[in-house]
N, C-alpha and C positions, 0 to 999 in steps of 0.2 A: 456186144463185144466190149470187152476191157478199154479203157486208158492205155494198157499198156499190150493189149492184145491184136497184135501186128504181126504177120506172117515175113520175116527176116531171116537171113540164113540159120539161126539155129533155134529162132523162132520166138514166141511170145513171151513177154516179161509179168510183170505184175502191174496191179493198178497206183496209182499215186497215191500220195500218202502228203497227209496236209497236215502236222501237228504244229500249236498255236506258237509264236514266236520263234520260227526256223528262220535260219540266216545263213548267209556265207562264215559271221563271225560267230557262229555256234557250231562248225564245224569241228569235227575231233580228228586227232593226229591220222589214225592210220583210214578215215574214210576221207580224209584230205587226200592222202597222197594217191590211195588206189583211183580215184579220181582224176589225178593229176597223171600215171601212167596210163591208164586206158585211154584217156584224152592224147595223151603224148603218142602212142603205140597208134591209134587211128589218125591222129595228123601226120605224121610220119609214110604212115602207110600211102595216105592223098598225096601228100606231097612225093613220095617217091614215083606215083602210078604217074601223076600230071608232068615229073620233068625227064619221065622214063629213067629212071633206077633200079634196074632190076635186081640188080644182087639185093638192095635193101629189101624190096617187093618179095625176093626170091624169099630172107630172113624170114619175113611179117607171116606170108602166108605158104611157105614151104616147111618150117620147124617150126611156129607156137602152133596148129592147131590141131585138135586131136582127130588123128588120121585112122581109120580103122579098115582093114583088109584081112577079112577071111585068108587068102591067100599068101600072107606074108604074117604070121601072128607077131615075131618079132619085131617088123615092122610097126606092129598097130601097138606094142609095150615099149614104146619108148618113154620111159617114166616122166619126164618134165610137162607133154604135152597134158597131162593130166591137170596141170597147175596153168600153165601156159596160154591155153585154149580159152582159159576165163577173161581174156584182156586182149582180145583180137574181134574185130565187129563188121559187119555185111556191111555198113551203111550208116550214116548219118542217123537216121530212126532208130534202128536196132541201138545203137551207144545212148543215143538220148535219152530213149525210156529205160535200160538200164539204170543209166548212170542217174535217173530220177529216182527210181527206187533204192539205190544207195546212199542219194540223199538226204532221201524225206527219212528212211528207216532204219540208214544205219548208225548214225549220231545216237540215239536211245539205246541199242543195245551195244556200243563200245561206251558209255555209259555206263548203263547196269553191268557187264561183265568187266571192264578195263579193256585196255587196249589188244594186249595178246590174247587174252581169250579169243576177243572178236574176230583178232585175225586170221587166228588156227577155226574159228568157227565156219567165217566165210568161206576160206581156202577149201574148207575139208565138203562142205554141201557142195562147193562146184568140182571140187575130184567126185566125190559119190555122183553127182551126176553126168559125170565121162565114163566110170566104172560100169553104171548101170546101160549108158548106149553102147560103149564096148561089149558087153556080153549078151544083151538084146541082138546087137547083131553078128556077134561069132554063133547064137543059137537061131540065126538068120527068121528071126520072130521080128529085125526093123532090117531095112539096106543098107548094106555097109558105105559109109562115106567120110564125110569130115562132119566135126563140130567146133563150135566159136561162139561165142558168148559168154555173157557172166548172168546168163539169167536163171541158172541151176540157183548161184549161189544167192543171186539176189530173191531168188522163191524160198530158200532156206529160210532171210531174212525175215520174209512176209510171215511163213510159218512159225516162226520163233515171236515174232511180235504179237500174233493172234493167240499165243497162249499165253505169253507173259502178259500183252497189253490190252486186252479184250476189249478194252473200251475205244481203242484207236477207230478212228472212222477214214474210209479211204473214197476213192474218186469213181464207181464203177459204171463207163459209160457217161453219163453225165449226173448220174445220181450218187448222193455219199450214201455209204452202208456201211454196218461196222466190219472191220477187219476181218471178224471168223466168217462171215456171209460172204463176203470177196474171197476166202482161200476156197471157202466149201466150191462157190459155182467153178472158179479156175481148175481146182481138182477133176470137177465133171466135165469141163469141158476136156482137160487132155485126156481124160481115161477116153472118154468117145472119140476123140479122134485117134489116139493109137488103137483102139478095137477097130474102126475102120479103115484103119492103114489111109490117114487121110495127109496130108499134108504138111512137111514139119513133125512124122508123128516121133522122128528121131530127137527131135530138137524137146518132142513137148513128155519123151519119157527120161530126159536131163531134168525138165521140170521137175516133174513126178519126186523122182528120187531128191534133189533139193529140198526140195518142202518136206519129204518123207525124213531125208536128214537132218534138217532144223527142229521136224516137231521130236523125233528119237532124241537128238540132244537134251533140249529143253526139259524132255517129262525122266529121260537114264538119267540126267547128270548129274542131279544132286545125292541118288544113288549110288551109282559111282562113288562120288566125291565122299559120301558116308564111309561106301567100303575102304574108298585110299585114306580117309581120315582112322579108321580104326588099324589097318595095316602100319600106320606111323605112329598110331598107339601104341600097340603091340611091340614095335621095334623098339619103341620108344622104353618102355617099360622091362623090356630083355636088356637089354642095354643100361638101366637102373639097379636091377638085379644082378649083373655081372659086376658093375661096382661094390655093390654093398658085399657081395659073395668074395673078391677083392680085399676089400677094409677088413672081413672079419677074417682072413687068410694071414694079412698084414699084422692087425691087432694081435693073432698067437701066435707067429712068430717072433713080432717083438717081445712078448713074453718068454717065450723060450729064452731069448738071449737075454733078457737078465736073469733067470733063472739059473740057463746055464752057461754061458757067455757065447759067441761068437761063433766060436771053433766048432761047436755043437750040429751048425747049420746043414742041412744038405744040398747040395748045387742046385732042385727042387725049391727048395727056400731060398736060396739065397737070389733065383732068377728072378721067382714073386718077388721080392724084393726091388730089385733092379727096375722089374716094371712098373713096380709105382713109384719108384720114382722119378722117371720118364715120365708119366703120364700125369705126377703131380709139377713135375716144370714145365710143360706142353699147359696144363689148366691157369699157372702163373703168366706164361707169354700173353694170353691171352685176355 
């Protein structure tokens, strides 16, 4: 069994992750704060349960988590808990080990990507892992219930790191192993337990699709980014073309007019005109 492989309400996390000089003061902005809400969102929750609060209790665990009922579909699409459900936790354990693997992993890839990437990276592996228990169980292949946790998106992490950082070494059990060894065994273990309808298998096909989401990311994106880089070529380059097509419109009608003067122009001409120059005081403001 993992470090981080602990039966919790929406189940097992990833293993630790040791890389050489981590600190509190090597923390980066947005795995700071998501730290600091999850942490806030479960003290909150303790303390609401210990001085009986229930409206706030009602908050925590009545609207973040994601709720799935065959029997109300509208119910189980209420779009927020999809983002929601990743910052609500069973228990002291379950947050811990979480919150360890966003830690130890996610400092390196808000890093390599920048802040926003990371964020929309994180956010989006733990929707896709709600999306996928959502419809595992409307095709009643898992039991419909709740989910909570951030361990979809914290498995994205792991999976994004074993491809970018291959050489990372993590905590498995009590032995280090590199990274891709730790995603490989976790992978088998949740595929075996959702074929056996074992325990958590709801929580461990959030997993699944996590990790499946980080490693998609990681191997499409630069593809992607290829394709939107040549579509801003393109636009870029239409957009060049329309100038110069512009200029040489501009250049024979000013010839016309000294040619023939002025008067000669047609409203056609004379509008070309006009719009350059608008468009040549619009390139001055600037």
């Amino acid at each position: 069994m993992s470090f981080y492989d602990r039966d919790y309400a929406e189940g097992r996390g990833v293993s630790s992750f040791r890389p050489s000089g981590m600190g509190l003061g090597n923390l980066t902005p947005v795995v700071k704060y998501l730290l600091i809400i999850n942490l806030a969102v479960h003290i909150l929750s303790g303390i609401a349960a210990m001085a009986n609060v229930p409206f706030v209790a009602y908050i925590i665990h009545g609207w973040l988590p994601l709720e799935v009922n065959p029997q109300s579909p509208l119910a189980s699409l209420q779009l927020w808990r999809f983002v929601t459900y990743q910052f609500v936790h069973a228990d002291i354990w379950h947050i811990l080990f979480n919150m360890l693997g966003l830690f130890f992993l996610g400092p390196t890839l808000e890093r390599h990507w920048g802040s926003r990437q990371f964020l929309f990276f994180y956010l989006f592996c733990g929707v896709m892992g709600g999306v996928a228990y959502t419809l595992l169980s409307f095709l009643k292949i898992l039991a419909p219930g709740s989910l909570i946790g951030a361990s979809g998106a914290i498995l994205g992490l792991l999976a994004a790191c074993a491809i970018k950082f291959p050489h990372f070494v993590v905590i498995f059990i009590v032995f280090p192993v590199p990274i891709r060894l730790a995603a490989i065994i976790l992978i088998v273990i949740y595929v075996v337990n959702i074929v056996r309808a074992g325990d958590n298998a709801g929580g461990d096909s959030a997993h699944l699709a996590g990790m499946a989401t980080g490693a998609a990311y990681v191997w499409l994106g630069p593809a992607f980014e290829r394709i939107m880089l040549r579509r801003k070529s393109s636009a870029w380059q239409r957009k060049l073309d329309r100038q110069k097509n512009l200029q040489k419109e501009v250049d024979r009608i000013l010839d016309k007019v000294h040619r023939q003067g002025i008067q000669s122009l047609t409203r056609s001409e004379k509008h070309t005109l006009e719009q350059a120059t608008r468009l040549e005081q619009i390139r001055n403001k600037l």
